[in-house]
DRENLUMRO-36125 format. One record per residue (C-alpha): y, z, x. Coordinates in steps of 0.2 Angstrom, whole numbers, plus 2048, in hexadecimal, padded with zeros to 3 digits. Each point is the difference from the previous one (the first is absolute). Last residue first. Example, Ala and Ser with C-alpha at 12.3 -4.5 7.8 and 13.67 -1.06 7.14 Angstrom:
BEGIN
REC / v / w / u
REC / 7FB / 824 / 844
REC / 7EF / 803 / 7FA
***
This chain:
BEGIN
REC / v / w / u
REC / 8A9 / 7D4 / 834
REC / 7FC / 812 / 805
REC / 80E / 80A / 7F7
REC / 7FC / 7F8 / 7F0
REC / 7EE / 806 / 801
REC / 805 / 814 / 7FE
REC / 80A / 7FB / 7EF
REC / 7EE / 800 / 7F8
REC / 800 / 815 / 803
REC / 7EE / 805 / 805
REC / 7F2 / 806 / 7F6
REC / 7F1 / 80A / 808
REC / 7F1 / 7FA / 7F4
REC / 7F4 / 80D / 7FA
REC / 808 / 803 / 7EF
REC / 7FD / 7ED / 7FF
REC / 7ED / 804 / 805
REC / 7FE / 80E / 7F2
REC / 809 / 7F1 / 7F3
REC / 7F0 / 7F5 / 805
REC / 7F3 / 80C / 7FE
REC / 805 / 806 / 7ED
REC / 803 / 7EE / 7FD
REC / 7EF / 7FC / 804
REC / 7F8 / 80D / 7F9
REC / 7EF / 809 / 803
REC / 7FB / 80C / 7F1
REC / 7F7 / 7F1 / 7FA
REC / 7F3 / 801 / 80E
REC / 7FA / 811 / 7FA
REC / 7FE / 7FA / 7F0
REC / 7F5 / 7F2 / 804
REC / 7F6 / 807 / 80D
REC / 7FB / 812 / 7F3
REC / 7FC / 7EF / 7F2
REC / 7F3 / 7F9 / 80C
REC / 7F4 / 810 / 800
REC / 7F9 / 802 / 80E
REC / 7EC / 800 / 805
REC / 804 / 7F0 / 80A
REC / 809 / 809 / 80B
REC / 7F3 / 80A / 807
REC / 7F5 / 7F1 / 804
REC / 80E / 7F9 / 80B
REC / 804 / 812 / 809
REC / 7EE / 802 / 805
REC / 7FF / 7ED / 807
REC / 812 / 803 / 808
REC / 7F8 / 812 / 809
REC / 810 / 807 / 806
REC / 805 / 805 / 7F0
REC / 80D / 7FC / 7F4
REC / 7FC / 7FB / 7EE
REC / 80B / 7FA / 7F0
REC / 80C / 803 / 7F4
REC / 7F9 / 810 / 7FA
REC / 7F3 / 807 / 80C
REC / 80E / 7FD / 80D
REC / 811 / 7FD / 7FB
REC / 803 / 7F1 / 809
REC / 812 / 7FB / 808
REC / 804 / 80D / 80E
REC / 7EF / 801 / 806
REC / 7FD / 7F0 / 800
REC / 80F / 7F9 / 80A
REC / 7FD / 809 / 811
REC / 7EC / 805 / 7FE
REC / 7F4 / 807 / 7F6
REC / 7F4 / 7F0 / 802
REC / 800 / 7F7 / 7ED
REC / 7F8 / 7FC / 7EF
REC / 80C / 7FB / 7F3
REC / 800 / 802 / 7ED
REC / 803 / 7F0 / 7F6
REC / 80A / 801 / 7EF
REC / 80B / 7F1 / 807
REC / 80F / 80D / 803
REC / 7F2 / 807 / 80C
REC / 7FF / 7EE / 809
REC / 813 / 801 / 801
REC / 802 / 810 / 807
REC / 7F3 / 7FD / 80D
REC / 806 / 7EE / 804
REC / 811 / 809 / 807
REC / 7F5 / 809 / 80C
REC / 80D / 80D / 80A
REC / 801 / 800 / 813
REC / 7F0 / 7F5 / 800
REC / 7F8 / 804 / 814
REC / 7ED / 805 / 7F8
REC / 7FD / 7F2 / 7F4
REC / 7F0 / 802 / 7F6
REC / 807 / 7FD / 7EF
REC / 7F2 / 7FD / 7F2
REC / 804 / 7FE / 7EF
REC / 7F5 / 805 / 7F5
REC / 7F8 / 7F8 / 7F2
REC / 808 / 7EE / 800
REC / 805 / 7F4 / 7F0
REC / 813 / 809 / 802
REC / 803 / 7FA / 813
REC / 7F8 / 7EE / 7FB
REC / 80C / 7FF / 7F1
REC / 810 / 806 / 808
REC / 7FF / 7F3 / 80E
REC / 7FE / 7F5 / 7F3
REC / 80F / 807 / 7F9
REC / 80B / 7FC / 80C
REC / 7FA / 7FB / 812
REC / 7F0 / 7FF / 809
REC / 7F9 / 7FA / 810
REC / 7F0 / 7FE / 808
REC / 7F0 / 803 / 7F2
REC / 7F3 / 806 / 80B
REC / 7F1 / 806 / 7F9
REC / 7F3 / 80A / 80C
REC / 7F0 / 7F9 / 803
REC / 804 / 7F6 / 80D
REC / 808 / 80D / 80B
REC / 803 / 7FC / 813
REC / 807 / 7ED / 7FA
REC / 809 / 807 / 7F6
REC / 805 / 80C / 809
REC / 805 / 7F4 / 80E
REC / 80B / 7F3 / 7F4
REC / 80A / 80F / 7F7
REC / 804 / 808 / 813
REC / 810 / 7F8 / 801
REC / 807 / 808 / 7F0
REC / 7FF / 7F9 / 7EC
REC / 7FB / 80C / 7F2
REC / 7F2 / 806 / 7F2
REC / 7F1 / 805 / 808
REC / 7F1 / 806 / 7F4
REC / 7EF / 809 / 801
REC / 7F1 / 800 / 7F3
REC / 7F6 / 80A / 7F9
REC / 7F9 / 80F / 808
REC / 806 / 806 / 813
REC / 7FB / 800 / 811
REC / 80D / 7FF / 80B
REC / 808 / 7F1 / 80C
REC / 80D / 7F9 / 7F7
REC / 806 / 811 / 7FD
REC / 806 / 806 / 811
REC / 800 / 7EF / 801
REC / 811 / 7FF / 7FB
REC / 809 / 809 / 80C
REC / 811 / 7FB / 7FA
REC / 805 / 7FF / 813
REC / 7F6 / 7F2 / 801
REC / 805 / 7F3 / 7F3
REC / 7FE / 7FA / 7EF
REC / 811 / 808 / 7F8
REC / 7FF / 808 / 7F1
REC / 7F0 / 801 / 7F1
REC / 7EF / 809 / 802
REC / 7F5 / 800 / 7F3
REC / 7F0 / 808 / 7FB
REC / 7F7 / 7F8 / 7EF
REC / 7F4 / 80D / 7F9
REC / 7F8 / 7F6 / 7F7
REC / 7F9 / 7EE / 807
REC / 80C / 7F4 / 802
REC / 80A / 7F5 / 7F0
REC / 812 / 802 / 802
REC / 80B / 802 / 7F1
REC / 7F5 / 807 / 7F5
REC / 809 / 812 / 806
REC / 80C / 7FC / 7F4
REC / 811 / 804 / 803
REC / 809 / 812 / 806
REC / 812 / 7FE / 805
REC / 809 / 7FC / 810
REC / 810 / 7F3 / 7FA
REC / 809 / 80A / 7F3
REC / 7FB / 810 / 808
REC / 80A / 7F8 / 813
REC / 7FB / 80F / 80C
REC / 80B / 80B / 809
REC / 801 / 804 / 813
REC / 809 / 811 / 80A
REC / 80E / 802 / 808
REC / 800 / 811 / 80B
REC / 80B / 803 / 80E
REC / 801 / 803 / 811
REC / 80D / 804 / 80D
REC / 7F8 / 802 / 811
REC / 7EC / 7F7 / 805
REC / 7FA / 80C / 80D
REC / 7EE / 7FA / 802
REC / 7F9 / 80F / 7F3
REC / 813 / 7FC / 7F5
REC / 7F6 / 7F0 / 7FD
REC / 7EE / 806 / 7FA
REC / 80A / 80D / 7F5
REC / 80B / 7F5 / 7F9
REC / 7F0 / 7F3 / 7FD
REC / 7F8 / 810 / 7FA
REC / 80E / 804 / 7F0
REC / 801 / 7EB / 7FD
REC / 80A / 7F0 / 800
REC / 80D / 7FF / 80E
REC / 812 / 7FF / 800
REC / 809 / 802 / 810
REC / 810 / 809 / 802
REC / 80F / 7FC / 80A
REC / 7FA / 7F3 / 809
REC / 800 / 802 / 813
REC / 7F0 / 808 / 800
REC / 7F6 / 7F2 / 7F9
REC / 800 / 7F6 / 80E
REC / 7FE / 80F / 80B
REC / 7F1 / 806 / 7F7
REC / 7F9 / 7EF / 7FE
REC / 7FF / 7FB / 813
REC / 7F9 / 812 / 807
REC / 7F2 / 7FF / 7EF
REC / 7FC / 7EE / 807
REC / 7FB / 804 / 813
REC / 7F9 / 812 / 7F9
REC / 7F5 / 7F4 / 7F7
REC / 7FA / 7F9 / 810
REC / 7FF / 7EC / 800
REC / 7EF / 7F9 / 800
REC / 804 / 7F4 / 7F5
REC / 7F9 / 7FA / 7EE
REC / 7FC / 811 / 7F7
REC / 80D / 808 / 80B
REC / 80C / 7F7 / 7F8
REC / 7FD / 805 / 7EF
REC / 800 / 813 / 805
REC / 810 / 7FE / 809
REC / 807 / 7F8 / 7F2
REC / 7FB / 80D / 7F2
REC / 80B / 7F6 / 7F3
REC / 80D / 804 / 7F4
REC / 80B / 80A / 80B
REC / 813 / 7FC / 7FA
REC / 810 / 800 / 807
REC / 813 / 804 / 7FF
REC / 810 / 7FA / 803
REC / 80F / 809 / 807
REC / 80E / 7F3 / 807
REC / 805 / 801 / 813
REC / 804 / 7EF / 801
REC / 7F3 / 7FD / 80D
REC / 7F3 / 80B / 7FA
REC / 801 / 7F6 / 7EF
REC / 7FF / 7F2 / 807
REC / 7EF / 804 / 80A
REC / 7F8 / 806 / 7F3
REC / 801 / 7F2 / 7F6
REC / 7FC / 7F4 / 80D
REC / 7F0 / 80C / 804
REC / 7FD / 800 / 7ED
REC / 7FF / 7ED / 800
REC / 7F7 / 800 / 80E
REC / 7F2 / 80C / 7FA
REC / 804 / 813 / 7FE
REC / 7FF / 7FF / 7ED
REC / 809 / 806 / 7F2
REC / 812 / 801 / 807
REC / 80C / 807 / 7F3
REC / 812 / 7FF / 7FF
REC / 80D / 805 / 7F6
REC / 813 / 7FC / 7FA
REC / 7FB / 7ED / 805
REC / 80D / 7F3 / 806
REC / 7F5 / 7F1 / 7FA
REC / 808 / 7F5 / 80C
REC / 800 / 80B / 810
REC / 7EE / 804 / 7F9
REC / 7FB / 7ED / 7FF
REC / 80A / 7FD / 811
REC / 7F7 / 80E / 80B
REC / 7ED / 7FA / 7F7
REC / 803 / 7EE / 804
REC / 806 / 805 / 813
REC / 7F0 / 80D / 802
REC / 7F2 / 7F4 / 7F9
REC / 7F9 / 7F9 / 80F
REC / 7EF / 7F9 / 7F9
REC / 7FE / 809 / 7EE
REC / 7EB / 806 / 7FE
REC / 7F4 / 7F9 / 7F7
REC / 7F2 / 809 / 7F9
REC / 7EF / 7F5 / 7FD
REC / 801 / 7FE / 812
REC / 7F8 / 812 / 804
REC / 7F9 / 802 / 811
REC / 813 / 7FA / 808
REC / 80C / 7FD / 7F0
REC / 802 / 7F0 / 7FA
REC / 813 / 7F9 / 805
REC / 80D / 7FF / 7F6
REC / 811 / 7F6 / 7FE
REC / 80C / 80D / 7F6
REC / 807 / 805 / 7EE
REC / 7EE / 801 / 7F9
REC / 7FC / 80C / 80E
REC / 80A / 80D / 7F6
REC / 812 / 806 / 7FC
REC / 800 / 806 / 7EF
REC / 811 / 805 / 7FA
REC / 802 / 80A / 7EE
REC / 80E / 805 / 7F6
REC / 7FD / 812 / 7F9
REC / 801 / 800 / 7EC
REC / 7F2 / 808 / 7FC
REC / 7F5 / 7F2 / 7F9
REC / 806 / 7F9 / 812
REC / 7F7 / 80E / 809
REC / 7F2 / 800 / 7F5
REC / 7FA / 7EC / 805
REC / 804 / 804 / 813
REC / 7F5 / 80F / 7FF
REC / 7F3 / 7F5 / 7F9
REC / 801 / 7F4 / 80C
REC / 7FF / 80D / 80F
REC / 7F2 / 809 / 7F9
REC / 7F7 / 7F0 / 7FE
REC / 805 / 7F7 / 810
REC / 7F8 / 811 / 809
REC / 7F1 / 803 / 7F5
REC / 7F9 / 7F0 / 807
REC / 803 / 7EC / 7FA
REC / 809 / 7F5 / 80B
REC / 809 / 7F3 / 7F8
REC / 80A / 809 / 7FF
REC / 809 / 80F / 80B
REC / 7FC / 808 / 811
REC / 80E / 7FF / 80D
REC / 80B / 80B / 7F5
REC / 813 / 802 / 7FF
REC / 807 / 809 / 7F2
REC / 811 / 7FF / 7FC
REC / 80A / 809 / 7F2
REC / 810 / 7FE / 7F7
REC / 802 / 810 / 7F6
***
């Protein structure tokens, strides 16, 4: 099947967004399906407003028309609901072609974090951007729930794998701070909550692995924590796999991608019980939920590695990837032909 995906967030960004999106790409094509990406690479960009790190296609909507008219997918998937995807969406519409969507993000969370914008305001704008596709895939049990709550139609669970050959246990040599090491690792900014940990009292020695718009300002905030910036590969894999627990204080993550991969690393997790956790962490096994951070952090570092590492293989890629091509809503390719 010839299939297009049209995403606003892609490399060089690095989140659980590009990732799940790359990897489903990568499976797709081990499949068989023949794969179009249209991203901001394709376009001029612009930094996005509180967050310049991203960049975001400038007028995208004629470029995104002629690379599908050219492509002539049999399906169509819109991954974010940025310019691209609005060009996307728009098309689609248009022609009267089914397409559909998928909620990776708790948008009207992020934005509130930064503007004081109603979330009703943003649930109203998703829930009928998303309700003319004709199902949207979202990553969890509860963040079905939490979306049906606000009147979310048609939804569908695809859920995340972790890459085993890349996330594996190393030596916890590898970084040299005071036992036990606490890490965080994901996007440096505020909606990630982070000093929800910075700020507690705990033994040993605190680490930040990750880039965002609030790096500088905690640092500056938090001296005595260790913070590394950006990671990639398997130096990334090395400073997860050298920590004790890894600790995710996010309370707006639709899934946690970094949890999977930090348990795959033989690292339990200490977390909120919240969207995203409680779907991932089997608690008192893989990690700890509580309300109490500090209490769910000492928690986790009484488990036993080996109960993360098994758990986290169960989770497959491939497995992942052909539940979101049975997900697709395919079209006949002869369907573009008509609209030259």
């Amino acid at each position: 099947m010839k299939i297009a995906i049209a995403t606003d967030a892609w490399q060089p960004q690095i989140n659980g967004v590009v990732r799940t999106l790359g990897h489903t790409v990568a499976h797709l094509k081990e499949l068989g399906h023949e794969v179009r990406v249209i991203t901001p690479q394709d376009f001029r960009t612009y930094p996005c407003p509180t967050y310049p790190s991203i960049r975001l296609a400038v007028f995208p909507k004629r470029g995104v028309n002629r690379m599908l008219r050219e492509f002539r997918p049999q399906a169509i998937h819109i991954a974010t609901e940025g310019p691209i995807g609005h060009a996307a969406h728009s098309l689609c519409r248009s022609l009267s072609l089914p397409f559909t969507t998928s909620y990776h993000t708790q948008f009207p969370e992020y934005v509130r974090a930064r503007v004081p914008l109603p979330i009703s305001w943003s649930y109203a704008y998703l829930r009928r951007y998303h309700g003319r596709a004709a199902r949207t895939m979202i990553a969890t049990q509860s963040m079905k729930r939490v979306l049906q709550e606000r009147g979310f139609k048609n939804l569908e669970i695809w859920a995340r794998g972790v890459d085993s050959n890349l996330f594996q246990p190393g030596p916890k040599s590898f970084l040299s701070g005071n036992r036990p090491i606490s890490m965080y690792m994901g996007r440096v900014a505020v909606e990630k909550n982070i000093e929800a940990f910075l700020g507690l009292d705990l033994p040993g020695s605190k680490y930040v692995v990750g880039d965002g718009p609030d790096l500088e300002q905690l640092r500056r905030r938090y001296p005595n924590v260790t913070f590394t910036g950006q990671k990639t590969g398997q130096e990334l894999t090395a400073h997860i796999a050298a920590a004790d627990v890894f600790v995710f204080p996010s309370l707006t993550d639709t899934f946690g991608l970094v949890l999977l991969e930090a348990m795959a690393c033989g690292v339990p997790v200490a977390a909120f019980p919240v969207t995203g956790p409680i779907d991932v962490v089997q608690q008192g096994k893989t990690g700890v939920l509580d309300s109490d951070l500090r209490k769910a952090i000492l928690g986790a570092l009484k488990l036993d590695p080996a109960d993360c590492i098994a758990y986290a293989r169960q989770h497959s890629w491939r497995n992942w990837t052909e539940r979101f091509a049975s997900l697709l809503e395919p079209f006949e390719e002869s369907r573009w032909g008509k609209m030259r």
